[in-house]
C-alpha positions in Angstrom: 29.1 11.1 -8.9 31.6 11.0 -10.9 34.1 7.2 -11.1 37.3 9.2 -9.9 34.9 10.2 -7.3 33.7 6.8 -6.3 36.5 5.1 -6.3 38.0 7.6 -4.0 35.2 7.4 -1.4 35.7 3.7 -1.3 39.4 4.1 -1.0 38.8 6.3 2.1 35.7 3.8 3.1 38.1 0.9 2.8 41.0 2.6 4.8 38.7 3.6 7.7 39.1 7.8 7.0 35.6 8.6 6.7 32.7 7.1 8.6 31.0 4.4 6.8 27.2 5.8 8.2 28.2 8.9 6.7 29.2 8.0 3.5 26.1 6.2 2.9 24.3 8.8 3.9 26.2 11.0 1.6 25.8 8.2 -1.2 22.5 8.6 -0.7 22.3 12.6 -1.1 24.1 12.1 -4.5 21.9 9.6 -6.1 19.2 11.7 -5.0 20.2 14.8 -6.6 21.1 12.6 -9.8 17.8 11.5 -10.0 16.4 15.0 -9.0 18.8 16.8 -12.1 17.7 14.2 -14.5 14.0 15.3 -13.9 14.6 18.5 -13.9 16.6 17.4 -17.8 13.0 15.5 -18.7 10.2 17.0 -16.3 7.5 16.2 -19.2 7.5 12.9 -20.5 5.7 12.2 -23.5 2.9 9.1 -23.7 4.8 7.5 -25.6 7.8 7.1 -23.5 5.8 6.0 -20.4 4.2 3.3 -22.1 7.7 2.1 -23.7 9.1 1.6 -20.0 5.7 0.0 -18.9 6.3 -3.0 -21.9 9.6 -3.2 -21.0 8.7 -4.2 -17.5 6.5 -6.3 -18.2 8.5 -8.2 -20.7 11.4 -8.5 -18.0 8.7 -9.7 -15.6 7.5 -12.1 -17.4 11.6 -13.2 -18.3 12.7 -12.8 -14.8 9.5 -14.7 -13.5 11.3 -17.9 -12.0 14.6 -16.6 -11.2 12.6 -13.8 -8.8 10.4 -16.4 -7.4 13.4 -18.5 -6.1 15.3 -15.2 -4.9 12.0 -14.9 -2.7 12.5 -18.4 -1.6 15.8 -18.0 -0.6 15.2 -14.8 1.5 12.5 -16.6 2.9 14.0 -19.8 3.6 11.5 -21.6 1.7 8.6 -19.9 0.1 5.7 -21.2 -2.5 7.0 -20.4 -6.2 3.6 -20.1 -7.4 2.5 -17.9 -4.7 5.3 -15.9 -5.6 4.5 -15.5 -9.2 0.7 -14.8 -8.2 1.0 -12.0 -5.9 4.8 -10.7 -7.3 4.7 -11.1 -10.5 0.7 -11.7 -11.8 -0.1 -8.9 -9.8 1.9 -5.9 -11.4 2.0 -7.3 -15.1 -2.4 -7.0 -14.3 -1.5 -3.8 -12.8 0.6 -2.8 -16.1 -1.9 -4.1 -18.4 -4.5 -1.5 -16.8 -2.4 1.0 -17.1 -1.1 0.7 -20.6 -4.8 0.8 -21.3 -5.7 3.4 -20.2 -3.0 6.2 -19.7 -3.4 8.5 -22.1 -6.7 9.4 -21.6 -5.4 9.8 -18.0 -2.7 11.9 -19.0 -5.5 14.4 -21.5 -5.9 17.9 -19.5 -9.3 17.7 -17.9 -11.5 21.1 -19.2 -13.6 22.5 -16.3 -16.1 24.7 -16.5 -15.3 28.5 -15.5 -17.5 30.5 -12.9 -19.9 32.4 -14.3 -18.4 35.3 -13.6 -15.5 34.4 -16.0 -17.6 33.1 -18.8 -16.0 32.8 -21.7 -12.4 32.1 -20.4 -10.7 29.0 -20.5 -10.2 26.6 -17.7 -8.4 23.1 -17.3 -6.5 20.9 -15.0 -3.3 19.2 -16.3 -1.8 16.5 -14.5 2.5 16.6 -14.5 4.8 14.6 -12.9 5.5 15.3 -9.6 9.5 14.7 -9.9 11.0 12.3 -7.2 9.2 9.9 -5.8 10.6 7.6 -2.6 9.2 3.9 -2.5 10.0 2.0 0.9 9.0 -1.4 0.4 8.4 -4.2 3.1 9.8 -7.8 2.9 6.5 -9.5 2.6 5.7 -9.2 -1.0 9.1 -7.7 -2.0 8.7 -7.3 -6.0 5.0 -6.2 -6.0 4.9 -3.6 -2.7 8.5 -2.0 -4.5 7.7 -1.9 -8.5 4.0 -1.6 -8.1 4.1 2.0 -6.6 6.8 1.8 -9.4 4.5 1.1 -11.8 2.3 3.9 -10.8 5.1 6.7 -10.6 6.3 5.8 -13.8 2.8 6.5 -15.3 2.4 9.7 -13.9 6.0 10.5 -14.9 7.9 11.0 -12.1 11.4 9.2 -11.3 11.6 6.8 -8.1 14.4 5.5 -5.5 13.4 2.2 -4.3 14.4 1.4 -0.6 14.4 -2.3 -0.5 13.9 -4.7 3.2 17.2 -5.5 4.8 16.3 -9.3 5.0 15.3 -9.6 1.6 19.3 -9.5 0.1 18.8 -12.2 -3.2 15.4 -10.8 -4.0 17.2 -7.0 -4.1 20.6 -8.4 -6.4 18.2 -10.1 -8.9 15.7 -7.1 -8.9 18.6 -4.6 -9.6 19.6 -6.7 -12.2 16.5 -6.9 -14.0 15.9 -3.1 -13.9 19.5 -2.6 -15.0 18.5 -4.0 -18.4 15.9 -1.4 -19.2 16.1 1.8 -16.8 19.1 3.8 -16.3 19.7 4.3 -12.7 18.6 8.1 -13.1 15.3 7.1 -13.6 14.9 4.4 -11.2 17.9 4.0 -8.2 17.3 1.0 -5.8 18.8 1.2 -2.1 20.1 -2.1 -0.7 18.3 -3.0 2.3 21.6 -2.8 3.9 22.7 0.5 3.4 21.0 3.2 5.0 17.7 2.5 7.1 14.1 3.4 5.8 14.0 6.1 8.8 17.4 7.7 6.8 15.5 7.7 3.6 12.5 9.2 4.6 14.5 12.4 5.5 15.3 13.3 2.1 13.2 16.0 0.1 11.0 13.8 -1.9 8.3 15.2 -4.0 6.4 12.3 -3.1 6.8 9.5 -0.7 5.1 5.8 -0.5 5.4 3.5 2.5 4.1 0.2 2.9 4.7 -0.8 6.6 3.5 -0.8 10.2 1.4 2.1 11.3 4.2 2.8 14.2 6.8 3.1 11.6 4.4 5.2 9.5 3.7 7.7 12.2 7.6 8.3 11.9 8.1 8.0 8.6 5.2 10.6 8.2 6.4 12.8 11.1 10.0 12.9 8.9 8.5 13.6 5.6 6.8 16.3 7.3 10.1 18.4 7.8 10.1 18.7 3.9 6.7 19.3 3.4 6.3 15.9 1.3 3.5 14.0 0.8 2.8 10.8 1.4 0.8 7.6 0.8 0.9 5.3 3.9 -0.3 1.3 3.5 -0.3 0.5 6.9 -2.5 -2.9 7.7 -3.7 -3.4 10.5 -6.3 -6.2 12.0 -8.6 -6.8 9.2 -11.8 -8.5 10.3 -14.0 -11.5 8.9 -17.9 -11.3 9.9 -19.3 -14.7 9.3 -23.2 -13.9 9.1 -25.5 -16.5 10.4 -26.9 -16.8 6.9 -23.6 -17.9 5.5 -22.2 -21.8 4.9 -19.8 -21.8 7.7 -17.9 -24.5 6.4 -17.2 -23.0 2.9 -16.7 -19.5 4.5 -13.5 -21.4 6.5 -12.1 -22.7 3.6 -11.9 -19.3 1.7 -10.5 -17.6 4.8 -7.9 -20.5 5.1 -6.6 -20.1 2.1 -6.2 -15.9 3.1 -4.4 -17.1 6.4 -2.0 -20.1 4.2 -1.2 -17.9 1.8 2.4 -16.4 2.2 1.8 -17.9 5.4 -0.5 -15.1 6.8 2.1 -12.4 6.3 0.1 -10.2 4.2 -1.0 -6.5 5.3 -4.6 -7.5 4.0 -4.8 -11.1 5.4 -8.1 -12.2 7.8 -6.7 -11.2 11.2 -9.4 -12.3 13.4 -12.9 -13.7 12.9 -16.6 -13.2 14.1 -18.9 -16.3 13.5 -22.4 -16.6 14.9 -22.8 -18.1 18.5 -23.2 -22.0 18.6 -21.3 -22.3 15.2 -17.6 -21.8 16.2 -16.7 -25.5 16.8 -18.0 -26.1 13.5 -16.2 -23.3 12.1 -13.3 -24.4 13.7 -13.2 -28.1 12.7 -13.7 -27.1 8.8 -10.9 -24.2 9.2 -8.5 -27.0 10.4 -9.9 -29.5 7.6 -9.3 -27.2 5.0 -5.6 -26.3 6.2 -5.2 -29.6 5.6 -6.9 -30.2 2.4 -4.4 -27.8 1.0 -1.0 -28.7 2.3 -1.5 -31.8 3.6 1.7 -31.4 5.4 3.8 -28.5 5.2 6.7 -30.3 5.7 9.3 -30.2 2.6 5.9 -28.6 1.2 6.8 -26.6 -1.7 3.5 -25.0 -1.6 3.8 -23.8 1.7 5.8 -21.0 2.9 7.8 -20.1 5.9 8.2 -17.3 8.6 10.5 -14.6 6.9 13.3 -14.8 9.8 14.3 -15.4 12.9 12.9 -12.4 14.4 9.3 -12.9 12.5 9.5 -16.9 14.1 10.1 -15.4 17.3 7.5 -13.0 17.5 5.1 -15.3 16.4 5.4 -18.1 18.8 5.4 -15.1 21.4 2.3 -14.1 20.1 0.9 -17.7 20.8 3.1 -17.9 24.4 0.9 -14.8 25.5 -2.5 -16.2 24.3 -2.2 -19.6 25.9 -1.0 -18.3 29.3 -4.0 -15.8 29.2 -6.4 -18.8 29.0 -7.0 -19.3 25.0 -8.0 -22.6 23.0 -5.2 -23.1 20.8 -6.1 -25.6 17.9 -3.0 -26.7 16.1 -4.0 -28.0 12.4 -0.6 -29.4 11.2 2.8 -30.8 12.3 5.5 -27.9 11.7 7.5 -28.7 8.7 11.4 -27.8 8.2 13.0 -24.5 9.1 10.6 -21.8 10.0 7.2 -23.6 8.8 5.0 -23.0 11.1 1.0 -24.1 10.6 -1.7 -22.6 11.6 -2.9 -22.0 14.1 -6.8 -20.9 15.7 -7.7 -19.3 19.3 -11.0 -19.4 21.2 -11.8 -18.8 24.6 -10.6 -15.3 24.1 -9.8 -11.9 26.3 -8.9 -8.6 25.6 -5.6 -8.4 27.2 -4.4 -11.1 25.0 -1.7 -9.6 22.9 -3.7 -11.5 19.2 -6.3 -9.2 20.6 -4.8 -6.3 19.9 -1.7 -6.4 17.7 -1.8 -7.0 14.4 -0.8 -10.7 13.6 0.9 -11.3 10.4 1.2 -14.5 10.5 -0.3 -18.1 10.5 -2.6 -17.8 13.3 -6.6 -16.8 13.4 -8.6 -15.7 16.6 -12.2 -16.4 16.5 -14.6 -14.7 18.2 -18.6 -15.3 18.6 -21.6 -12.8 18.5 -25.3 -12.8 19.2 -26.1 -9.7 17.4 -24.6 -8.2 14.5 -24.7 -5.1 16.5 -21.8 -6.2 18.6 -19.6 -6.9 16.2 -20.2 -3.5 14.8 -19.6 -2.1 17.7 -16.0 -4.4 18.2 -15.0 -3.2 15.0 -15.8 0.6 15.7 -14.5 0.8 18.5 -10.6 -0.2 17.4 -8.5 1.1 15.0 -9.9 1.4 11.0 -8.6 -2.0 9.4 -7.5 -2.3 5.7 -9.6 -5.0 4.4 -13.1 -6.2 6.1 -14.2 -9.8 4.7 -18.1 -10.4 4.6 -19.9 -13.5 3.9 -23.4 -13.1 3.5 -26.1 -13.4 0.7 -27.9 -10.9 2.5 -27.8 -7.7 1.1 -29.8 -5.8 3.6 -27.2 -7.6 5.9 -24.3 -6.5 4.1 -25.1 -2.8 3.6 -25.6 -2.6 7.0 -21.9 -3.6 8.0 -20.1 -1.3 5.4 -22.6 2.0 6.0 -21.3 1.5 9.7 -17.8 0.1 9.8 -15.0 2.0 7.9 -12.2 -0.1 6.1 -9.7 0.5 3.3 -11.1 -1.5 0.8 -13.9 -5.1 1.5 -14.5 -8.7 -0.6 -17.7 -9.9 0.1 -17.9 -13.8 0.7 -14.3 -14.2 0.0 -10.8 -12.6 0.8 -8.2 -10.1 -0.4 -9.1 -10.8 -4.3 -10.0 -6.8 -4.5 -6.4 -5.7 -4.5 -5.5 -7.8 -7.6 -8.2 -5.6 -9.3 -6.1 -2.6 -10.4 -9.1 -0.5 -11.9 -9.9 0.4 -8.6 -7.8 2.2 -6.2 -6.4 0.5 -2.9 -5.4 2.0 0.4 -6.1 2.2 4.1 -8.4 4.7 6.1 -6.8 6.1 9.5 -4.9 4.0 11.4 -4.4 1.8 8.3 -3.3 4.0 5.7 -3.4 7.5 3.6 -4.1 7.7 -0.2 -3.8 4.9 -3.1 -1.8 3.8 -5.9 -3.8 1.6 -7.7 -5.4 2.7 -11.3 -6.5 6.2 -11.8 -6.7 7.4 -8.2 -3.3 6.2 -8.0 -1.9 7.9 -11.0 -3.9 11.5 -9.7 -2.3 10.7 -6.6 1.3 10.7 -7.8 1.0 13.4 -10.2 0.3 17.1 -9.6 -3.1 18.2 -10.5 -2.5 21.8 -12.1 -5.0 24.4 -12.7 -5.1 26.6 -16.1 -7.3 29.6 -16.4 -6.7 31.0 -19.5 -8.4 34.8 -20.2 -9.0 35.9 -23.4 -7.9 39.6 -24.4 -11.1 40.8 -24.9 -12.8 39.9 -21.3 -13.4 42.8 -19.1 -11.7 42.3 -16.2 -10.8 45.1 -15.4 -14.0 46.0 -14.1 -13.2 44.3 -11.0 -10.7 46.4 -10.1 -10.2 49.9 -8.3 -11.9 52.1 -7.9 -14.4 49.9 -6.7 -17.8 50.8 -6.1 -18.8 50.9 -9.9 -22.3 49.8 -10.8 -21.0 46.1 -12.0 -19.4 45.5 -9.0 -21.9 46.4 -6.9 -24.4 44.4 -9.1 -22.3 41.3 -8.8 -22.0 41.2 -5.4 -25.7 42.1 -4.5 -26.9 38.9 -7.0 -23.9 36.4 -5.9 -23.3 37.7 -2.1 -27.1 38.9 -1.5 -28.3 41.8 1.0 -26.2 41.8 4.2 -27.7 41.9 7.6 -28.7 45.6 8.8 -29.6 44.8 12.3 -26.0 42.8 13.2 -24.2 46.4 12.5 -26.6 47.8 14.8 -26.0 45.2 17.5 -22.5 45.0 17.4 
């Protein structure tokens, strides 16, 4: 669009001629087919360019590192800077370092070998951009769920419009600004939260769409990417289980699976969502998951380690959450004061029934149910019989124990004796399974994924192929099919 343009749709914005959901949806069908034309200007970019915008982000990353972390905070009202610059900005410069490393063997054409049939000929898959790709990103790790997939896209290419969360406004300005600096906006366009919705974006004609989300918003965010025919990688969550084995320190298991339900205060897609500990150990469990709440924050309130419920709507979903279990008949063990604002600590549950909404919604937030189990065959069983999660957490020594968990459970990706660590390790790809997710965009799976994987047969001049054509019945043909197809059946002819 053109600055006469512009500044003649917000003239007509401004004076109330034109309908303000329209415009931005119209806004939003321009920047599209700007990013789509300047694709179609560059649709192969060479090694040496991708890697050139992968430094730069990283260098603005690494520049930007505070003033992000206290954008974060003040979406959050009140978030843990170093959390911030673990999981937002740690995260993708590891993710960029992988990368860097090892795109352009990624990016070589992969030689395959022909059928034997076409012996001789030349065969190979390259992998091109796939043009536009749509990121939707989530408010709960704002920076690493929008320029990750980024990072990714980039790699394999493509040009990306980032939707950004509606309640993450500071977070959005300072990320715009930062990419300002090294991308022009026809390579990478970010949406303010506020302008259309993340249902509106999905409807556009996207070569490639990522979502991070719940699964009820990715069932329609699927469902719209479907009118285009656009694929799509879903991360979806879900409730991600932790089996405490009866061969495992209960006390040092709760202290690792404290820190997954302190950190961001529980409002992480892969955080422990409910636990399993052996029978006659869950008081114990308990007590040491309280202890080491407190070992860690001390108090949360004025805790600059600690971080708060996102909003008003996240606070009051929360405590509804915890309404609905203690009516239903729950143990609720409260391990801190609450602190200022939306601080809220956690929180366990025992005594537990199925109806209970912590039973069966997803949590996201500072509060762990804990179930107990005689057999490890019944917590199998729980597991199998609900929705795929996207992260299991194990703690055993035992691998006969172990093996026997992940051969019958299905997951998006596991940590054994620990949590969520696996998704900060970028050589391997990370995703959901069913309910919780489709695809990946970590390392090389993620840069297949986001790339188009094209075949190349090449025939030389002298192969005769013409001896596969009509008339058939020539002695080749005929010898061909009899060694590769074999003799049919006779006696079906004569029964049908």
């Amino acid at each position: 669009m053109n600055v006469l343009a512009k500044q003649d749709m917000e003239v007509q914005r401004d004076q109330g001629l034109i309908d303000t959901n329209e415009s931005k949806e119209n806004e939003l069908a321009t920047w599209f087919s700007e990013l789509q034309s300047s694709y179609q200007a560059e649709p192969s970019v060479s090694y040496a360019v991708r890697k050139q915008r992968l430094v730069a982000l990283k260098k603005q990353l690494s520049r930007y590192q505070d003033v992000l972390a206290e954008a974060m905070s003040q979406d959050f009202g009140g978030r843990s800077h170093t959390e911030s610059i673990m999981a937002d900005i740690l995260a993708p410069i590891l993710d960029i370092n992988h990368v860097v490393k090892h795109l352009k063997s990624w990016m070589k054409p992969s030689s395959r070998p022909t059928e034997w049939l076409f012996k001789g000929n030349k065969l190979e898959v390259r992998y091109q951009p796939k043009g536009v790709v749509g990121i939707i990103c989530p408010w709960n790790f704002p920076i690493y769920l929008s320029i990750g997939p980024m990072i990714t896209a980039l790699a394999a290419g493509n040009r990306c419009m980032i939707k950004m969360p509606p309640n993450c406004p500071e977070t959005t300005r300072q990320l715009r600004c930062m990419l300002a600096e090294i991308y022009p906006e026809n390579l990478v366009r970010i949406v303010e939260g506020n302008h259309p919705e993340a249902m509106e974006i999905s409807h556009l004609p996207f070569d490639h769409l990522v979502f991070t989300g719940s699964p009820a918003s990715g069932k329609i965010i699927m469902a719209n990417a479907a009118a285009n025919l656009t694929p799509v990688t879903l991360e979806l969550g879900g409730k991600s289980p932790v089996v405490v084995f009866d061969d495992y320190d209960v006390t040092k298991a709760a202290e690792r699976i404290a820190h997954g339900k302190g950190f961001n205060s529980g409002q992480i897609c892969i955080a422990p969502d409910y636990a399993f500990v052996p029978e006659g150990k869950q008081g114990t469990f308990v007590e040491a998951l309280k202890l080491a709440h407190k070992k860690m924050y001390d108090e949360i309130k004025a805790n600059q380690d600690y971080t708060a419920l996102v909003d008003a709507t996240q606070h009051k979903r929360f405590h509804e959450l915890l309404k609905d279990a203690c009516e239903k008949g729950a143990t609720i063990t409260q391990c801190l004061d609450y602190g200022e604002g939306r601080q809220t600590p956690l929180f366990i549950a025992t005594n537990l029934m199925p109806d209970m909404r912590i039973c069966q919604e997803e949590i996201f937030g500072p509060l762990l149910p804990v179930h107990t189990y005689r057999s490890i065959d019944e917590v199998i069983q729980y597991i199998v019989q609900r929705p795929r999660p996207l992260a299991c957490y194990l703690f055993s020594n035992n691998s006969d124990q172990r093996e026997t968990l992940l051969t019958q459970t299905h997951s998006g990706g596991v940590t054994i004796n620990d949590w969520g660590w696996h998704v900060l390790n970028h050589s391997a790809p990370f995703g959901g399974v069913g309910n919780s997710g489709i695809g990946n965009y970590h390392g090389e799976e993620g840069f297949r994924e986001l790339s188009h994987a094209r075949t190349v047969l090449k025939m030389r001049d002298w192969f005769p192929i013409q001896l596969f054509a009509p008339p058939y019945g020539n002695i080749v043909q005929k010898l061909v099919l009899r060694v590769f197809v074999g003799k049919p059946d006779r006696k079906l002819n004569k029964r049908s």
